[in-house]
N, C-alpha and C positions, 0 to 999 in steps of 0.2 A: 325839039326842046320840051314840048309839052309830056310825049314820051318818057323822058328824061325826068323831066321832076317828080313823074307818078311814080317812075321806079323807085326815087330818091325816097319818097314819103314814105311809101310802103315799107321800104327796109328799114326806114328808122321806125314806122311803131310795131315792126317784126321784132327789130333788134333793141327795142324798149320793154318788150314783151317778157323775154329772154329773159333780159336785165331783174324784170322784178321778179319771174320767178325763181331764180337764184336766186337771188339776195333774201327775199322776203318769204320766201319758205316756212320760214322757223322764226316767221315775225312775230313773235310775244317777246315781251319785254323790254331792256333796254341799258346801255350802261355808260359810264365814261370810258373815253377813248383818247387818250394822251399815245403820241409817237413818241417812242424813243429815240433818242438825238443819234446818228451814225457811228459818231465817235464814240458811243459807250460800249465800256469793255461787257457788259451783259451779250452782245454780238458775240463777241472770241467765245464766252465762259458756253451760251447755247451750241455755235458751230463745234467745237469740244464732245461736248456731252454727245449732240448728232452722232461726231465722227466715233464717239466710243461705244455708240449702237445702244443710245439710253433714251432716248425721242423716236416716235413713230409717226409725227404729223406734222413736222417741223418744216415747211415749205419757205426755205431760206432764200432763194429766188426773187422774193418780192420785200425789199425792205422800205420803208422801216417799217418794225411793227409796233401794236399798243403797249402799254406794259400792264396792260389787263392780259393780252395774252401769251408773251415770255410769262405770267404767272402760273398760267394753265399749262405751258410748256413744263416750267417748274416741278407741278405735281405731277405731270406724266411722267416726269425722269423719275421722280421719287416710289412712285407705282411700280415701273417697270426696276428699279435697284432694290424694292423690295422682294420681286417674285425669283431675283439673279443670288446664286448659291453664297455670291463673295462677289459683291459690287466692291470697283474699283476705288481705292482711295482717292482717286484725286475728283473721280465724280464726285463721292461725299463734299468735298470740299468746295467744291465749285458749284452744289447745291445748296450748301452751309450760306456760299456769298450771296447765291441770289435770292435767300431767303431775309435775310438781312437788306437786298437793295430792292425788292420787292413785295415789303412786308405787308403793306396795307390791301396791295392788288390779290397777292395769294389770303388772307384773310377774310375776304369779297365772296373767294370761291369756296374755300373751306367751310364759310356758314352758307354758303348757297342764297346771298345777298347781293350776287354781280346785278340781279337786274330790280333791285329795290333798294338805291341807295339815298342816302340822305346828300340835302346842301353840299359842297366840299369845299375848300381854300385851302391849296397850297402854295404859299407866295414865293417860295423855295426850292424848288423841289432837287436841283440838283446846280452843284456850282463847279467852275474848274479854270485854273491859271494854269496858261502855256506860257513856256519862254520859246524862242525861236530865233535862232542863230542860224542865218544865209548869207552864200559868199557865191560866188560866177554869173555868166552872163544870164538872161532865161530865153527860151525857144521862141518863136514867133511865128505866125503866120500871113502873112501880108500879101496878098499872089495879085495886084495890079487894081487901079480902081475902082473895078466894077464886079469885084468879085476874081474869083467864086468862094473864096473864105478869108476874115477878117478874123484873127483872134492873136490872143497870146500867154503865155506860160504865167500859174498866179505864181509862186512859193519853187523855184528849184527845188525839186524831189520830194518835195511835198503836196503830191497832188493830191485830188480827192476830201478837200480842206475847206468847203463850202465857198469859196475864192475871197477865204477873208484876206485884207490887204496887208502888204509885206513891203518892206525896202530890204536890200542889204544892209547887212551886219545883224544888230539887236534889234526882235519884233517882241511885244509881250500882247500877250493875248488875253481877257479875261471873259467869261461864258460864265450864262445863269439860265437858270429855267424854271418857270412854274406855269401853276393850272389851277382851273376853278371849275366844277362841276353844279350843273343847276336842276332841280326836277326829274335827277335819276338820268337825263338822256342827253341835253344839251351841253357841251364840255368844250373851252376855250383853253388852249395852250401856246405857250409863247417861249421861245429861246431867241437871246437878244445875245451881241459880242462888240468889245469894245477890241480893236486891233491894232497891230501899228508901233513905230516907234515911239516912246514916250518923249525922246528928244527934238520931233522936228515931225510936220503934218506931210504924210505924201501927197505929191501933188496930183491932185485929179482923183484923188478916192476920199471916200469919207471913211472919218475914224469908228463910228457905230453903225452897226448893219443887224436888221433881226435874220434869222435863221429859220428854222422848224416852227412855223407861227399858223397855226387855222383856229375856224368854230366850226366844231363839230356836232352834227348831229346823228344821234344812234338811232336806227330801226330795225330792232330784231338782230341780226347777225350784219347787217346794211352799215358803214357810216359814211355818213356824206359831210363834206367837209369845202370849205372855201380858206385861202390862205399862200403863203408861200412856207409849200412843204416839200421835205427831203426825199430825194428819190433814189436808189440801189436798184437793177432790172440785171437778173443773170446771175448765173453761176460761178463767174470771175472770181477771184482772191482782191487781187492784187489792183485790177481797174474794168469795168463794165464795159460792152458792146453798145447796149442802148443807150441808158440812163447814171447816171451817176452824181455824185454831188463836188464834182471836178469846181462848178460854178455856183454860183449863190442860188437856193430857190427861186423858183419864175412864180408868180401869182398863176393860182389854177383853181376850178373846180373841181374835185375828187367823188367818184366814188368806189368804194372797196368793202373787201369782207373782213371783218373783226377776227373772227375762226376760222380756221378750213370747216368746211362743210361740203353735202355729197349735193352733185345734181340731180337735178330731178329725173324720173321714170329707169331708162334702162342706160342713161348716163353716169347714171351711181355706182356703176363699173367703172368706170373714171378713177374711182378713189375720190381721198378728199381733197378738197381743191381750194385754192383763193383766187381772189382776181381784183383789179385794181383797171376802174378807165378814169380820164381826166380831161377835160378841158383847158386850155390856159395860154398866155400871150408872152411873147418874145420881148424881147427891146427896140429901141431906136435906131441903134450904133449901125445903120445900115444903108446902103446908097440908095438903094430900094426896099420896096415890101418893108418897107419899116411896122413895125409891131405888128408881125403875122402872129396867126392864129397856131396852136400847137396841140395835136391829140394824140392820147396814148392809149394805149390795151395791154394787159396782159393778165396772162392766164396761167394757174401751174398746177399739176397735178400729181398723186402719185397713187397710180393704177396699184402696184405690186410691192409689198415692203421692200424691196432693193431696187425699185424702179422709178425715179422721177421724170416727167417733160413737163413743156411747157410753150406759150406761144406769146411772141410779142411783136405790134405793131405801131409803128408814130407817122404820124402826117404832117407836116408845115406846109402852109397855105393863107391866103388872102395878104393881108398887111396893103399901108398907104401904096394906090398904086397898080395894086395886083389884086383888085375885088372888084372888077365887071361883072358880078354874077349876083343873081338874086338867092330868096332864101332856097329855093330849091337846089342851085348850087352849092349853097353854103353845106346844107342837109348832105348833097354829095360829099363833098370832099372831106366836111367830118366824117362819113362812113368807111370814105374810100372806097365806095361803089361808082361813084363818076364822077371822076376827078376833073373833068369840062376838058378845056382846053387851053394854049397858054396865054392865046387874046384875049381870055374870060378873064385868066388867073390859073398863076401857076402852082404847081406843087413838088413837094421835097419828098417821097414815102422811103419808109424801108422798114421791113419784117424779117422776125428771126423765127428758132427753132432752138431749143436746148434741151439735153437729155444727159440725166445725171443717174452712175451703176451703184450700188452701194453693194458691197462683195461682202460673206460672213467672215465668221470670227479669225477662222481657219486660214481667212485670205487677208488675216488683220484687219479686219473691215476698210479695208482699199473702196476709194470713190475715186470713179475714172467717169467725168464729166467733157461735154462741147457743147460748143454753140455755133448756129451760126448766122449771119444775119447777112440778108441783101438791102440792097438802096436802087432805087428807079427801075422803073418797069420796061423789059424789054417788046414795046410799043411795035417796033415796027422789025423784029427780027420776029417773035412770035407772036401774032396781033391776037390770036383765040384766048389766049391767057396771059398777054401783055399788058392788057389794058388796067388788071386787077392785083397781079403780086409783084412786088418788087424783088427781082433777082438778076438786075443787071450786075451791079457791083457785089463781090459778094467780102463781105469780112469773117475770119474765122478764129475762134479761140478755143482752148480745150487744156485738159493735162489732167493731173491724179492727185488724191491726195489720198496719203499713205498715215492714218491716225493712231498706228501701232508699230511703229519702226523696232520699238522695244517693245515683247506684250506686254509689259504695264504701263503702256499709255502713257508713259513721261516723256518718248521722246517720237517726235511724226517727224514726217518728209510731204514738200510740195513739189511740185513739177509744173510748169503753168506756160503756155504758148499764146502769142496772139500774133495775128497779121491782120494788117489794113489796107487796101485797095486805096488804089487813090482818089477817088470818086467817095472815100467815106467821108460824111457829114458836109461834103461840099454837090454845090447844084452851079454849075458852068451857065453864067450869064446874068445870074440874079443872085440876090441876096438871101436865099430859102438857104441856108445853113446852121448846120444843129450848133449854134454856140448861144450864149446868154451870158452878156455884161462881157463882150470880147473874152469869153473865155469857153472851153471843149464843154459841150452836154454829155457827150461818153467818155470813150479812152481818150486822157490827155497826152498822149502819145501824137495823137495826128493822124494824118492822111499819107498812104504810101508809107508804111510803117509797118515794124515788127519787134518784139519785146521777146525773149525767153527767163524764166524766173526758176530759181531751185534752191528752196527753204530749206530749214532744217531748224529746228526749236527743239528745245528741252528744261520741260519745270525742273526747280527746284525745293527744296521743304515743302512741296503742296502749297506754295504760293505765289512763287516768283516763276516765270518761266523767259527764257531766251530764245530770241531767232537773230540767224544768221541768212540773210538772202544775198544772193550771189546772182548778180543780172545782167544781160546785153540788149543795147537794143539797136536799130538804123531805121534809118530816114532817108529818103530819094526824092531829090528836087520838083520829079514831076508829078506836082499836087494832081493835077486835075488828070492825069492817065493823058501825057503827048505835051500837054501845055509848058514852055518853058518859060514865061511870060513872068518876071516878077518885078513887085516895088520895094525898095529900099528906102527906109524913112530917113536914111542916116545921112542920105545926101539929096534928097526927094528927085532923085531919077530915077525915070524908069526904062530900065533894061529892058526891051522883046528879047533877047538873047543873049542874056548873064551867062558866064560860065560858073555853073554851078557845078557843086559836088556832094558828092553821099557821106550821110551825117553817121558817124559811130561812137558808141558809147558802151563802157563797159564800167560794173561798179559794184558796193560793197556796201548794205545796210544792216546794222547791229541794232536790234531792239530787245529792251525789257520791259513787262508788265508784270503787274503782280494783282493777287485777288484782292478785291476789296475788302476791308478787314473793320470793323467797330472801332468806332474813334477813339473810345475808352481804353482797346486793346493799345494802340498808336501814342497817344501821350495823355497823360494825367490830364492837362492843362482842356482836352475836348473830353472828357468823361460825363458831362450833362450833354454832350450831343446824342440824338439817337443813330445820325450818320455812317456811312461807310464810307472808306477812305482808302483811292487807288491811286496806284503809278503809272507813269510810262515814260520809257524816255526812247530815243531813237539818234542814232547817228549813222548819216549815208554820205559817201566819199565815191565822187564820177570823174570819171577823164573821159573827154568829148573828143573829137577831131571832126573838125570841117562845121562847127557848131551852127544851125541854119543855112547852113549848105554854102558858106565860105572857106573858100581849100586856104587851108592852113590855119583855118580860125581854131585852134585847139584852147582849151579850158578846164579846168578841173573848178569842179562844184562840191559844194559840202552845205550840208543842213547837220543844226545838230537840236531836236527838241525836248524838252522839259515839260512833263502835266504832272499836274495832281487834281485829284477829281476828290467833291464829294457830292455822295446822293444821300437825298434823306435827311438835306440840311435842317429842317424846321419838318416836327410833324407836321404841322396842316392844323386844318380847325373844320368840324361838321358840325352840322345843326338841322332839327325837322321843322 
């Protein structure tokens, strides 16, 4: 044991070492560092520009980012459409927006003031009312008392929603967000959302929930941050492998890079790189291991202009119950260099891999991206490198996205695959499962699971554009890879040997969005705002059979939702 915790130490001030020299390289100065919310169309209007080959450093992999740096994004597009013979009109256009939704940030950079800023207050910074109309049953996971996964569906076909609460029929959602920046480098941001039907309290949720909420602080290219903040991990479209925002923020410690930046010595062949690790704790809702501990890694790079990867790793461990171990364990199993034992305290791991192509102009600049990610460590078939990476279970996702279907870039095509093992996000016998507030931390798809997706969008006038996604997905009852074992709330028995059946779905979502446009442009009535003012609206129509794996449970589901977004509500107020 003593063995043990020498190793533990050692790697954590190797791997603290590490840490500061990346991050604090290029430590002079300092700036505000506000995340932008997942929902914001600045995501599409960036992935856009990427896919039209007008960003070189845009490591989309790791979201959310600051909106100090979508600004610096900004002027790179504008750089690189300046030295292009005949930049694309809808780029224009979609630089046009985020100059407008990012005025003050690109401003910062343009006087070369990012890291000498005054006082800030923005009490406003960006506002948005959803409506949200849901109708059929939602998905569940319930697999017997003691595990191995407890969660369930937040919003039919609305995933990825921060797990704001929903009933059937009529939900109306309303979102705000602001920031205050102090002494150039300390910066507090907050997104708060009221949800819910206005007619009647669901039971067992609360109507106000905050969202994207930390204090930040900046060191150099470093910001370290406490909070419950939004997480995106992977190259996915449509729903992530690791991380996603399927469920509400977890309270975490953060730290990450503001820019890409190169690593140190003969790493700086890497290309430029960001990285993001985190600390932070689960919930209750568990039979055991109640409020484990949760840590994450990830790293992304892009060695070669057409070439991106990246690495990511998460751990769950400790919680009431499962912490027989002192600090030297604890030191372990955040590193996941020794993860103890399961009498100590058990642990949940799994690591990916993702590697994304970006093909030229010639080949329409085609991105044919994968990932792939394993869970538990094969311990006792390969014990030499069993002990340390998890590749028992393996998950896989990948597909293309095609940003030139038409060469002028008004009309792409996606293609996107995923499959789930059934060992994903579940650990057989204990409560280490990747969910928060009974709901999925990655794909809300589930365990034993597979999705195919194939998009097809096309703007219109330079500012509305259309998608048509056309999806299948299944589901196979045996969560755990053998286990037939499940509980039904509906009648609280439990089946050892339910006859289940394989879930199918097939179905049909229509969305519009449009560019954010000057509220002046939009109606008279907002022409003293300096805001910008978007849409979206979305409608998805599913037919289920065997819905949670009851033969003949068949359903048809529909979402239909309504936003409008403004950024930029209230300038702000500075002062020295």
């Amino acid at each position: 044991m003593a063995v043990l915790r020498r190793r533990a130490w050692w790697f954590s001030i190797i791997g603290g070492a590490i840490l500061q020299l990346i991050f604090t390289a290029s430590a002079i100065g300092s700036t505000y560092v506000v995340a932008i919310p997942l929902d914001s169309s600045i995501y599409g209007e960036l992935d856009t520009l990427d896919g039209l080959g007008y960003l070189d450093t845009y490591l989309a992999e790791i979201k959310p980012i600051s909106r100090v740096e979508a600004a610096r994004l900004t002027l790179e597009a504008e750089g690189n459409m300046a030295e292009s013979e005949r930049p694309d009109d809808l780029a224009v256009a979609i630089v046009t927006a985020l100059n407008g939704q990012l005025s003050d940030e690109i401003g910062w950079l343009e006087s070369n003031s990012e890291d000498n800023l005054p006082a800030m207050f923005h009490p406003l910074q960006r506002a948005e009312v959803q409506y949200v109309y849901s109708s059929g049953a939602r998905r569940q996971w319930l697999t017997g008392p003691n595990g191995p996964i407890d969660a369930q569906e937040g919003t039919p076909l609305l995933p990825n929603n921060d797990g704001l609460p929903s009933d059937s029929g009529s939900n109306e959602i309303v979102r705000a967000s602001g920031w205050a920046g102090l002494g150039g480098f300390l910066t507090g941001y907050a997104e708060g959302a009221i949800a819910g039907p206005v007619t009647h309290q669901i039971p067992d949720a609360s109507r106000g929930q905050l969202l994207g909420t930390a204090a930040v602080v900046s060191l150099g290219n470093a910001a370290i941050s406490f909070g419950q903040e939004e997480h995106w991990w992977g190259t996915g479209e449509f729903n992530s492998l690791s991380l996603s925002d399927n469920t509400k923020p977890f309270p975490a410690l953060a730290v990450q890079s503001i820019h890409p930046s190169y690593l140190p010595w003969i790493l700086r062949y890497l290309g430029p790189a960001r990285r993001q690790l985190f600390i932070g704790q689960l919930d209750a809702d568990r039979t055991d291991s109640q409020h484990p501990w949760i840590v994450g890694h990830i790293i992304a790079l892009k060695p070669l202009p057409w070439f991106e990867f990246g690495l990511t790793r998460e751990i769950i461990f400790g919680g009431r119950n499962n912490d027989h171990y002192g600090f030297g364990g604890f030191i372990g199993r955040f590193t996941g260099i020794a993860t103890g034992n399961p009498a100590q305290g058990n642990t949940k791991s799994r690591a990916g891999i993702f590697l994304k192509f970006h093909l030229p102009r010639k080949w329409r600049n085609l991105e044919i991206y994968q990932e792939i990610l394993g869970s538990d460590n094969l311990t006792y078939e390969v014990p030499t490198i069993g002990h340390y990476l998890p590749f028992l279970s393996v998950a896989y996702q990948g597909g293309f996205y095609l940003p030139r279907l038409t060469e002028d870039g008004l009309t792409d095509l996606r293609c996107e695959y995923t499959l789930l093992p059934g060992a994903y996000a579940v650990e057989n016998g204990n409560s280490l499962y990747y969910t928060y507030d009974n709901q999925l931390l990655g794909d809300p798809l589930g365990p034993n699971s597979s999705e195919v997706d194939l998009q097809i969008g096309r703007w219109f006038g330079l500012r509305y554009k259309t998608d048509a996604d056309f999806f299948y997905t299944e589901e196979a009852p045996n969560l755990s890879e053998g286990s037939t074992r499940f509980f039904f709330p509906a009648n609280s028995i439990y089946y050892p040997y339910a006859p289940l059946t394989k879930e199918h779905s097939f179905g049909l979502s229509l969305g519009l969005v449009t560019l954010p446009t000057p509220a002046g442009k939009v109606s008279p009535w907002l022409a003293k705002l300096q805001a910008m003012i978007g849409e979206h609206a979305q409608i998805v129509v599913e037919y289920t059979s065997n819905l949670n794996y009851q033969p003949n449970a068949h359903s048809i589901r529909t979402m239909i939702l309504l936003s409008g977004t403004l950024d930029n509500v209230l300038g702000g107020w500075s002062w020295h």
